[in-house]
Backbone as JSON Lines, residues from 0, in Angstrom:
{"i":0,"aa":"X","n":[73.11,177.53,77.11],"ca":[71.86,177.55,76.36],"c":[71.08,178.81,76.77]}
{"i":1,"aa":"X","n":[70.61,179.28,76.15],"ca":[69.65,180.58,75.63],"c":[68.69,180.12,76.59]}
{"i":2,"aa":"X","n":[67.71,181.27,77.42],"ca":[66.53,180.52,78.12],"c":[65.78,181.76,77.28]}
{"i":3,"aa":"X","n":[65.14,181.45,76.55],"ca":[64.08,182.25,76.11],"c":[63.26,182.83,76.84]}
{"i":4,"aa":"X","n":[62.7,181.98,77.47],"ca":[61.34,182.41,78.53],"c":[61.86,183.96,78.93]}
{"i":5,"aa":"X","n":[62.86,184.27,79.21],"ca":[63.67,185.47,80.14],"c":[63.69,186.73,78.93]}
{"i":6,"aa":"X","n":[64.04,186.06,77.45],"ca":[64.69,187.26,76.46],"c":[63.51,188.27,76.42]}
{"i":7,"aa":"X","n":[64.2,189.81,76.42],"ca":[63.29,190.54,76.39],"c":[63.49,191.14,74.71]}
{"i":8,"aa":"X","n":[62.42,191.53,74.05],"ca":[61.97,191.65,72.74],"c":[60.65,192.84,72.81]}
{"i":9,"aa":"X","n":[61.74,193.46,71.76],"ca":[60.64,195.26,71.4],"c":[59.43,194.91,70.65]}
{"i":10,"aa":"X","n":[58.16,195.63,71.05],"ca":[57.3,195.81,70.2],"c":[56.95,197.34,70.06]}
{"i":11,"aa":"X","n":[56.45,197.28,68.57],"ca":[56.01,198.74,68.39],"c":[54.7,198.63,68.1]}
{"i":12,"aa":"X","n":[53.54,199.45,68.99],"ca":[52.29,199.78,68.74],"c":[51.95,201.06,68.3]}
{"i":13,"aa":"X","n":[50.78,201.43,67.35],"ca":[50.64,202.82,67.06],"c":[49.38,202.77,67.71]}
{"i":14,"aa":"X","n":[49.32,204.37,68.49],"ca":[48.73,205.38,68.61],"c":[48.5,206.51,68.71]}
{"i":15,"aa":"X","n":[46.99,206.98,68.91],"ca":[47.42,208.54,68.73],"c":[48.46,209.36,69.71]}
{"i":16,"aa":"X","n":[48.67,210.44,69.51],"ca":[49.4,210.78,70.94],"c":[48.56,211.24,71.95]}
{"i":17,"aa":"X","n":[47.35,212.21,71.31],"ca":[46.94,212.34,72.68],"c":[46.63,211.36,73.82]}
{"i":18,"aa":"X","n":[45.96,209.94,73.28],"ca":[45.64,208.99,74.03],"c":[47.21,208.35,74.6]}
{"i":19,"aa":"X","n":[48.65,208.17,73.58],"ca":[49.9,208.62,74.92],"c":[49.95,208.76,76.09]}
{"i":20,"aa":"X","n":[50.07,210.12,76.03],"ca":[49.98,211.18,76.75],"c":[49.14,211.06,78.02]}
{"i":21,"aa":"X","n":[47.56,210.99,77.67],"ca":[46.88,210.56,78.96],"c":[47.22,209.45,79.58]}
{"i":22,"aa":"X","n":[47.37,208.43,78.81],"ca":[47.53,206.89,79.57],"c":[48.93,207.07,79.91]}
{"i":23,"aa":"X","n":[50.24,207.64,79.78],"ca":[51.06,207.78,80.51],"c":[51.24,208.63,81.94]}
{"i":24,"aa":"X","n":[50.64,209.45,81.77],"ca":[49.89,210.32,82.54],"c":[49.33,209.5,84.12]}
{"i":25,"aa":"X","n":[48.06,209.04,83.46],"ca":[47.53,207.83,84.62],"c":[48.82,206.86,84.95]}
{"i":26,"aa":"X","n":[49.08,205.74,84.25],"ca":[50.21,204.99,84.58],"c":[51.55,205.73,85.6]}
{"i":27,"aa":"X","n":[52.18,206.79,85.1],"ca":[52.92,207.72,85.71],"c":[52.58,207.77,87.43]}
{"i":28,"aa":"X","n":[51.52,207.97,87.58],"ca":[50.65,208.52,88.89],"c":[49.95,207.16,89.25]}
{"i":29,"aa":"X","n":[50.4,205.93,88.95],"ca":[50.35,204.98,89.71],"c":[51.92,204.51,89.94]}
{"i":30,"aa":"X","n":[52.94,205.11,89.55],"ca":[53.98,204.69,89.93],"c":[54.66,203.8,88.51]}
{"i":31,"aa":"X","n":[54.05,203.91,87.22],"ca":[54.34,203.31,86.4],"c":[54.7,203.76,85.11]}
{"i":32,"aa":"X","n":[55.7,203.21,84.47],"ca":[56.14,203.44,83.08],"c":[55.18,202.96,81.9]}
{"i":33,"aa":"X","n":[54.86,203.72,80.68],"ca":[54.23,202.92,79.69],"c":[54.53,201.46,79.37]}
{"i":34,"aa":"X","n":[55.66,201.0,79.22],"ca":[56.15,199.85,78.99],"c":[55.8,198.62,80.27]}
{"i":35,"aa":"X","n":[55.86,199.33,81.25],"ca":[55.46,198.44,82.71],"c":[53.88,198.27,82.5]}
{"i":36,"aa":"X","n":[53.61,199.03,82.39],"ca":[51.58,198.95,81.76],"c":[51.28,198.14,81.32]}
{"i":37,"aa":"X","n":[52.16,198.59,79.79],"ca":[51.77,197.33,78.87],"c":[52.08,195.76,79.63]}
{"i":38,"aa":"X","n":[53.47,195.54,80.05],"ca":[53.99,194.3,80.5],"c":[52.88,193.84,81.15]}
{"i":39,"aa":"X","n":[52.38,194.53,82.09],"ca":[51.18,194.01,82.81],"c":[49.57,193.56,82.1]}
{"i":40,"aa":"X","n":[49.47,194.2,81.39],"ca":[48.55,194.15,80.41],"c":[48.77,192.79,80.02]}
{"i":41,"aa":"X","n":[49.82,192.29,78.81],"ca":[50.24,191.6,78.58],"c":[50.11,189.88,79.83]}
{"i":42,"aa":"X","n":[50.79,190.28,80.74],"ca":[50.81,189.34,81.56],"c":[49.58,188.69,81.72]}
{"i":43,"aa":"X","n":[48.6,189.93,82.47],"ca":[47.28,189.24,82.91],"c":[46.23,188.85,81.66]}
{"i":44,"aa":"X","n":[46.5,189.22,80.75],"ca":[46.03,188.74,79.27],"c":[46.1,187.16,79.36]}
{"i":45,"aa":"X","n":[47.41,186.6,79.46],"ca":[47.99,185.58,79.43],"c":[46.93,184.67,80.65]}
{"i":46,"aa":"X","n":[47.58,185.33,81.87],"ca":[46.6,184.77,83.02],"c":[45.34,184.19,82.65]}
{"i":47,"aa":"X","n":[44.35,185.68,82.13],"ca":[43.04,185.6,81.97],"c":[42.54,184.46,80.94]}
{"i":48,"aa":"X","n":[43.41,184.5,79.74],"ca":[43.64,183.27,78.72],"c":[42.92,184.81,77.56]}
{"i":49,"aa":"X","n":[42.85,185.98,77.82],"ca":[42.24,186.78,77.0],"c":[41.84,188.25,77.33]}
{"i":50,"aa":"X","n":[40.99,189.23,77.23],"ca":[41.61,190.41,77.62],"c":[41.01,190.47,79.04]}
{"i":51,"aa":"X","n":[41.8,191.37,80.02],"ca":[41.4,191.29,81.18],"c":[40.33,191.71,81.6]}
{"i":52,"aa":"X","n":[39.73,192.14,80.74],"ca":[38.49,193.36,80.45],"c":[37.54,193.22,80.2]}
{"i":53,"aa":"X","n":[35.89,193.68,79.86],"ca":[35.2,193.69,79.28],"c":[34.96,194.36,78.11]}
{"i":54,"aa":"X","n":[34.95,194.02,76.93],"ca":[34.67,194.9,75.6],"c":[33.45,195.48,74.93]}
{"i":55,"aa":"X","n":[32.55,194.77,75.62],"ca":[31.18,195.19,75.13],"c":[30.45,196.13,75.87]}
{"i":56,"aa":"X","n":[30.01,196.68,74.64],"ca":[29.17,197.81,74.65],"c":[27.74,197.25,76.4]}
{"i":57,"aa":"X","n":[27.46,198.02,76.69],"ca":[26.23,197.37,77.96],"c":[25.46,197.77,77.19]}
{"i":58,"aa":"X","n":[25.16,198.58,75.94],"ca":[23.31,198.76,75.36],"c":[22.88,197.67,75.14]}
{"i":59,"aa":"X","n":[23.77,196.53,74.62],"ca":[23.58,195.48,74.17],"c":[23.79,194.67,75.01]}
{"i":60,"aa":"X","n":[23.37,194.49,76.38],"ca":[23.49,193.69,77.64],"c":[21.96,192.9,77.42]}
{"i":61,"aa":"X","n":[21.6,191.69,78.36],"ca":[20.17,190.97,77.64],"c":[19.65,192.06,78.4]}
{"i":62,"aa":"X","n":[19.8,192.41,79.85],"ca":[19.15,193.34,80.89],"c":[18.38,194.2,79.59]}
{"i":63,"aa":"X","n":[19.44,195.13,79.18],"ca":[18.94,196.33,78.73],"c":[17.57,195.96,77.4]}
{"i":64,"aa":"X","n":[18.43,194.91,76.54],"ca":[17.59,194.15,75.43],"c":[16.12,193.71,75.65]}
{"i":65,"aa":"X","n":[16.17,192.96,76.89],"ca":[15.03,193.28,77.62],"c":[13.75,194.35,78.08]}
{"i":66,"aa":"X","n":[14.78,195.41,78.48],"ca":[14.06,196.65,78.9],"c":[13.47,197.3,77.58]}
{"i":67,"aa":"X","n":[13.97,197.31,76.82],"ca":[14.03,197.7,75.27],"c":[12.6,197.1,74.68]}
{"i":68,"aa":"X","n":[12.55,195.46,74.63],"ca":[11.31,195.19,74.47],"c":[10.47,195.32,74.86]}
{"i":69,"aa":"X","n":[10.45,195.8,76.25],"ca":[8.98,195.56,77.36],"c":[8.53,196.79,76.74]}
{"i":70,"aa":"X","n":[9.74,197.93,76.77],"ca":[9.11,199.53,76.37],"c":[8.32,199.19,74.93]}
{"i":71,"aa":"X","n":[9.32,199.03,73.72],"ca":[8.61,198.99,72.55],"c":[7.54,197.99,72.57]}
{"i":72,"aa":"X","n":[6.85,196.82,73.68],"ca":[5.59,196.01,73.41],"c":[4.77,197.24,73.84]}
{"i":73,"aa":"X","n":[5.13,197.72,75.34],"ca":[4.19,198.85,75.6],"c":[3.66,199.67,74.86]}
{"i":74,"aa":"X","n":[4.16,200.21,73.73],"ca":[3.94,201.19,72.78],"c":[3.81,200.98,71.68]}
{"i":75,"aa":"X","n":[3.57,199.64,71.18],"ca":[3.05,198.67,69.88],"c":[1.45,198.58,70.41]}
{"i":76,"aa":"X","n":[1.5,198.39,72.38],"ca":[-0.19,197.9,72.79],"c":[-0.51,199.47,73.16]}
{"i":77,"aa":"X","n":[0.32,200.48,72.88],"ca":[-0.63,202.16,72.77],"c":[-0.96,201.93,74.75]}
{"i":78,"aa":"X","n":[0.13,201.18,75.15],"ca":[-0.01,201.51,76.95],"c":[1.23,202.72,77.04]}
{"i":79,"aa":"X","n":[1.04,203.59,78.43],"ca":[1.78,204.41,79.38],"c":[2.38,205.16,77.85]}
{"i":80,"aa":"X","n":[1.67,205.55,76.94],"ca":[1.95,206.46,76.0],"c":[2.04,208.3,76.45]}
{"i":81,"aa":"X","n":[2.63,208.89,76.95],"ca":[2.2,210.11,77.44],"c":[2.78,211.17,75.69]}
{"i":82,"aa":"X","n":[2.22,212.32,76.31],"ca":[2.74,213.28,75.58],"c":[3.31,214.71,75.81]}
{"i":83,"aa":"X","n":[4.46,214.83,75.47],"ca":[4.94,216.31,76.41],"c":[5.46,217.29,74.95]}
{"i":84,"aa":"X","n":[4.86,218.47,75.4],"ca":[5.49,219.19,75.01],"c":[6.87,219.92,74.75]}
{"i":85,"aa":"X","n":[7.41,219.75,73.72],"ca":[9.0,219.94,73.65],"c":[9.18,221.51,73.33]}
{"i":86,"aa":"X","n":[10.21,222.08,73.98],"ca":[10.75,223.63,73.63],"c":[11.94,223.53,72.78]}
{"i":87,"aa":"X","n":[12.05,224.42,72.08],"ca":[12.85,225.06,71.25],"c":[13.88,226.45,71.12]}
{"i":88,"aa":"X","n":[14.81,226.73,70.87],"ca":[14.97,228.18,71.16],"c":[14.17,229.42,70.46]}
{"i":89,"aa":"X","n":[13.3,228.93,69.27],"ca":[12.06,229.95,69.04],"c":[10.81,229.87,69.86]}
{"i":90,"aa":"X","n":[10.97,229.0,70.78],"ca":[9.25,229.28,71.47],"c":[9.78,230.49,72.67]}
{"i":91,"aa":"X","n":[8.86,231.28,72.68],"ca":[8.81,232.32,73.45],"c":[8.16,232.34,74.55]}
């Protein structure tokens, strides 16, 4: 009987090459093949139940969302409003 769990099976992903290139690059200089990357990738995906990673953007963290409002209430109530002068490459 066949043990599946074991069969190994090709996938093909597209990308660009330059991004290739670098990430083989890094991988390479940890001692690793693209395909070993991915496997690992893959694996701890599994582990994690999803990506091992974080995907989101941090502008959109509550922290920052936060900081965001306190500034724009400040400057709806005309508080810590300063004003600076900006240069240009015509000011002399």
């Amino acid at each position: 009987m066949l043990d599946i769990r074991n069969k190994k099976v090709s996938i093909s992903v597209k990308t660009n090459l330059s991004d290739k290139e670098k990430a083989a690059e890094i991988f390479d200089s940890l001692g690793l093949n693209l395909s070993t990357a991915i496997n690992i990738f893959i694996k701890k995906s599994i582990a994690e139940g999803g990506l091992p990673f974080d995907v989101r953007d941090p502008f959109y963290s509550e922290a920052n969302q936060a900081e965001l409002d306190r500034r724009f209430k400040k400057i709806d109530e005309g508080k810590d409003i300063h004003s600076h002068k900006l240069l240009n490459d015509g000011d002399k």
